[in-house]
Every structure is written in structure tokens, then in C-alpha cells.
N, C-alpha and C positions, 0 to 999 in steps of 0.2 A: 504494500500500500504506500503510494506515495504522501507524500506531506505536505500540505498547502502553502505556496511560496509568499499566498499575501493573508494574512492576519486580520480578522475586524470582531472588533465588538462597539458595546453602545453602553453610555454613561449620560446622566442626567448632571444640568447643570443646578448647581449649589449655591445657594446665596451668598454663604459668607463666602466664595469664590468672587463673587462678582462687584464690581465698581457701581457709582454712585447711578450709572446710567442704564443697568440693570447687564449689563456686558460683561464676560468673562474676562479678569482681569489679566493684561499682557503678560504678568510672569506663571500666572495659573493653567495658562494653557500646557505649558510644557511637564506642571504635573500632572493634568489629567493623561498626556499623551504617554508621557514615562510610566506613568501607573496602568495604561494599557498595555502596553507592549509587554510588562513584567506578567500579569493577567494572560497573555496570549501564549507568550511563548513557554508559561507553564501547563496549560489546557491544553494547547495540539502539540509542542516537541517534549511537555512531559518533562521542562527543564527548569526546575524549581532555585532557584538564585538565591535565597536564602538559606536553602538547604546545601546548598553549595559553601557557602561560605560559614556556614556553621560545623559540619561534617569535615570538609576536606581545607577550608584556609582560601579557598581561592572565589572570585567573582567579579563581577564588573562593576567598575565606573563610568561615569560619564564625564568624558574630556572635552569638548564640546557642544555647542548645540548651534544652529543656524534656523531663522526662527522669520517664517512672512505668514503675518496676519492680510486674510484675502478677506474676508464676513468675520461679525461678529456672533459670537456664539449669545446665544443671549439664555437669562434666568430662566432655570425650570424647563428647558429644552432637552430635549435627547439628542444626543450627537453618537455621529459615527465615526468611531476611530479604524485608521488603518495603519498598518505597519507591514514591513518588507525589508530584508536584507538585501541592500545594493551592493553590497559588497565587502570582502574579509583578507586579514592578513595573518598572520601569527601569532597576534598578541592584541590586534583589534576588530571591532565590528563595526561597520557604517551603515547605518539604517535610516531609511524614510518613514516619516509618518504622516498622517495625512486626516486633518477631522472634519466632518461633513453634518452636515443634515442628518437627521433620519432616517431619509429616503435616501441619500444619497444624491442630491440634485443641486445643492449647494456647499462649495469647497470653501472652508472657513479658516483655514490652516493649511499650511506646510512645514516639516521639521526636517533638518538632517542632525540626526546625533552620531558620535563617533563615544564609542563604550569600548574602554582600553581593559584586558582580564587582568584580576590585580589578585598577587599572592598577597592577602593580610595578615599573614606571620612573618613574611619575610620584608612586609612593606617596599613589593618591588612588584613593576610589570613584568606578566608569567607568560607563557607561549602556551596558545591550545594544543589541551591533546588530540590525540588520533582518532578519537570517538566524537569530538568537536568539531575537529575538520570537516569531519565526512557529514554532519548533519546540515553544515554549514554550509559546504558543498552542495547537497541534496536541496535546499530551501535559497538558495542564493538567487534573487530578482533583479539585476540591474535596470536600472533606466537608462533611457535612451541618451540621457543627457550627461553629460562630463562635468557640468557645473550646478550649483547651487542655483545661480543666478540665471542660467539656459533653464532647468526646470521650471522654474517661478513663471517664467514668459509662458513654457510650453502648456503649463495649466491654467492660464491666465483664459478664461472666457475671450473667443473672438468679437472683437465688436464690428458689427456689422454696418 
């Protein structure tokens, strides 16, 4: 059985998340979308990050994030989260995320995080193993795009 390269669930927006204008607040989006991904990729690759890092010493950080607000997410909405690995190296993971509507008819977000695997005993960047690779391998989506900044346009609603 193969394993789904793109990732979605759905989450309700929060008041105390939200600004005076009833909008998901600018730095709040990136928890809800980091809180998806963690959610995702425990339910379909079965890969629990806690548990990781409790049992064995190792698991991810987030070393960057790149962050374009498209719609606002507004209070007491359901939004759709999506995520996808575009792509992996030894020691890190670069993934899109992506939060929408409901329905999925309106793109409210775009994310690129870059999550570096971190030994916390030895407080150093650790290289995946061979059981990581391969899952890695198996679920890996790139886009079409090479850039942050090419994506953003490419999902940008045409205007007619």
C-alpha cells in the first residue's frame, strides 16, 4: 500500500487565536499549520515525534519558516490544512503547507518550513536513518517550483 504524498486535515478557528478584526492572527497561523503537519504525519506515516524524542533522543526542529498570507482565515471557520514533503537531505526536511477553506476553494496561506533532525542528548544535528530515508523517499512531492517566491505567483488566483 502506498502512502499519501499530500497530507490534509481540518481545524476550526479559535478566538483567543484571532486579532481585534476577528482574523487569524499573523504569527498563529504557523501554529495551527505546524500543529497539523505533527497530526498528519502521525495518523498516515504512523510517525509519532514525541515519541521519538522521548524513547530514542532524536527529532525535529524547525529552522525556518517562509510565511505568505493570501485570505484571511477568519473566527470560528474550518480550514483546510495541507502539507507535503518537497523535498529531503540527511539531516533535513523541507515541506509545504498550504490552509484553505473548507471546501477547499479559497487559498488562505502558504508555508515552506525547513525541520532540521536534532539529536537532544547530544544537542547536535543527527542524519536520518535508513528507515527514514526510505519513507521519505516513498512520500517525497516536489513542486514545480524552485522558489519560495515562483510558488506564491504560481498559486496566486489569475486575474482575468
Amino acid at each position: 500500500m502506498s502512502l499519501p504524498k499530500i497530507l490534509e486535515c481540518q481545524t476550526k478557528i479559535r478566538f483567543q487565536d484571532c486579532d481585534p478584526f476577528n482574523h487569524l492572527n499573523n504569527a498563529a497561523y504557523i501554529n495551527y499549520m505546524i500543529n497539523a503537519r505533527e497530526d498528519q504525519v502521525e495518523k498516515h506515516y504512523k510517525l509519532d515525534i514525541f515519541e521519538m524524542a522521548k524513547n530514542h533522543g532524536v527529532s525535529w526542529v524547525v529552522s525556518t519558516n517562509q510565511i505568505a498570507y493570501m485570505r484571511p482565515a477568519l473566527l470560528m471557520e474550518t480550514v483546510t490544512v495541507q502539507s507535503q514533503l518537497i523535498h529531503f537531505n540527511e539531516s533535513e526536511l523541507f515541506v509545504e503547507l498550504r490552509m484553505y477553506n473548507e471546501d477547499k476553494t479559497e487559498l488562505k496561506a502558504v508555508m515552506w518550513s525547513t525541520f532540521v533532525h536534532f539529536n537532544l542528548l547530544k544537542q547536535k544535528r543527527w542524519k536520518h536513518d535508513e528507515q527514514l530515508h526510505s519513507l521519505f523517499e516513498s512520500v517525497k512531492n516536489p513542486t514545480p517550483q524552485s522558489s519560495f517566491e515562483e510558488r506564491i505567483k504560481s498559486l496566486k488566483p489569475q486575474k482575468v
